[in-house]
N, C-alpha and C positions, 0 to 999 in steps of 0.2 A: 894157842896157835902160834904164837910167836916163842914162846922158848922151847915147845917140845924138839922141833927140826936140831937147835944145839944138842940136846939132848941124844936125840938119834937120826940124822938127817937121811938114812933109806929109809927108817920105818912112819917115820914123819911127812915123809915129802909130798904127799898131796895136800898137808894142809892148809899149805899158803893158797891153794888156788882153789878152796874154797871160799874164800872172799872176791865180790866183784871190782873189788876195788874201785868203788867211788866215794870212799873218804869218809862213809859217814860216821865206821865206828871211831875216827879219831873226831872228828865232828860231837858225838853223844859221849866219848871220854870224859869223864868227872876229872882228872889230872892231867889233859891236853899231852897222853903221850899221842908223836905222830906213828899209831898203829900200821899204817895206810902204807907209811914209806917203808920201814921193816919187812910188812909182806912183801914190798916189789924186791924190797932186796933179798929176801929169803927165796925168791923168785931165781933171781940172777944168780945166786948160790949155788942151790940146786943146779939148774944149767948149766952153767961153768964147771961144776963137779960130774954133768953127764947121770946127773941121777933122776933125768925125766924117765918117765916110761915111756915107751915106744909107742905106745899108740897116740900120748899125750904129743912125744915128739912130733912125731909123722902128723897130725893135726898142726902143729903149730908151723910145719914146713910150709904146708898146706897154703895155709892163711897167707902167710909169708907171702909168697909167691902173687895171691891171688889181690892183696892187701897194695903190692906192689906196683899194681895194672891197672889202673884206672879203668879200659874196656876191659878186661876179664872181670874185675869186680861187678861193674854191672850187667855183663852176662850172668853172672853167678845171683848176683839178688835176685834178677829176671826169672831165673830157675827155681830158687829156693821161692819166691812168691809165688808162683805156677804151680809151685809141689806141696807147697802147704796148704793151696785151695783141693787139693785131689788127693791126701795124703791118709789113708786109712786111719781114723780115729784108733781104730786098736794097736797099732803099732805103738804109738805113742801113749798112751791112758792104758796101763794093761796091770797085773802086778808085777811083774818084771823090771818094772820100771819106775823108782821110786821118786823119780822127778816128776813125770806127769802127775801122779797120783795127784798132787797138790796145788798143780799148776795147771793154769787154760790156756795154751797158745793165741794170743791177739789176732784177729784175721789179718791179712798182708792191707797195707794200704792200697788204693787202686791203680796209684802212680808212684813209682819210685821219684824221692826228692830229685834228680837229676833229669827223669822225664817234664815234672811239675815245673822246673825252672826254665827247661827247655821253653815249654809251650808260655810260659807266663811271661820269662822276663828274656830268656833266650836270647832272643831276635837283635836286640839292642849290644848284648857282649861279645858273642861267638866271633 
């Protein structure tokens, strides 16, 4: 994952974002290379050379934007938690789709952290 991109960085370039990036494979590294920051930067590469895909793009705009609002953000969790409780199990677990296949989606918690602070410690900071 990390040299193929020099190798060929169009035919390559999803494979940085195959990692979640939270450090563990440099964490379980037997020779402490930091794997972790190479992905970010193959990351930033990619980008900067505009060899995202466009759908990855336009998602990342997306985010951008909504990432950027504090009230859009949590209209947005508000929706995706509403839509994940009503969301047709087959859409997502089907075989068309090799991420569910393997994966359960978590139920939505019942209050967003931001509703839970409100009610619990709110009162005293706002």
């Amino acid at each position: 994952m990390i040299l193929n991109p020099a190798i060929d960085l169009h035919r390559y370039r999803a494979l940085p974002y195959a990692s979640t990036m939270n450090g563990s494979c440099t964490s379980v590294c037997p020779v402490k290379i930091n794997i972790h920051e190479q992905i970010y930067q193959w990351r930033r590469i990619i980008s900067e050379k505009q060899e995202l895909p466009l759908l990855r793009r336009g998602a990342l705009d997306v985010a951008a934007k909504v990432l950027a609002n504090p009230a859009l953000f949590r209209r947005v969790i508000a929706g995706v938690d509403q839509m994940s409780r009503e969301f047709p199990r087959a859409l997502i677990y089907n075989p068309l789709n090799a991420w569910g296949l393997q994966r359960e989606i978590p139920d939505a918690p019942k209050a967003t952290f931001h509703q839970w602070w409100a009610k619990n410690r709110g009162a005293d900071h706002e």
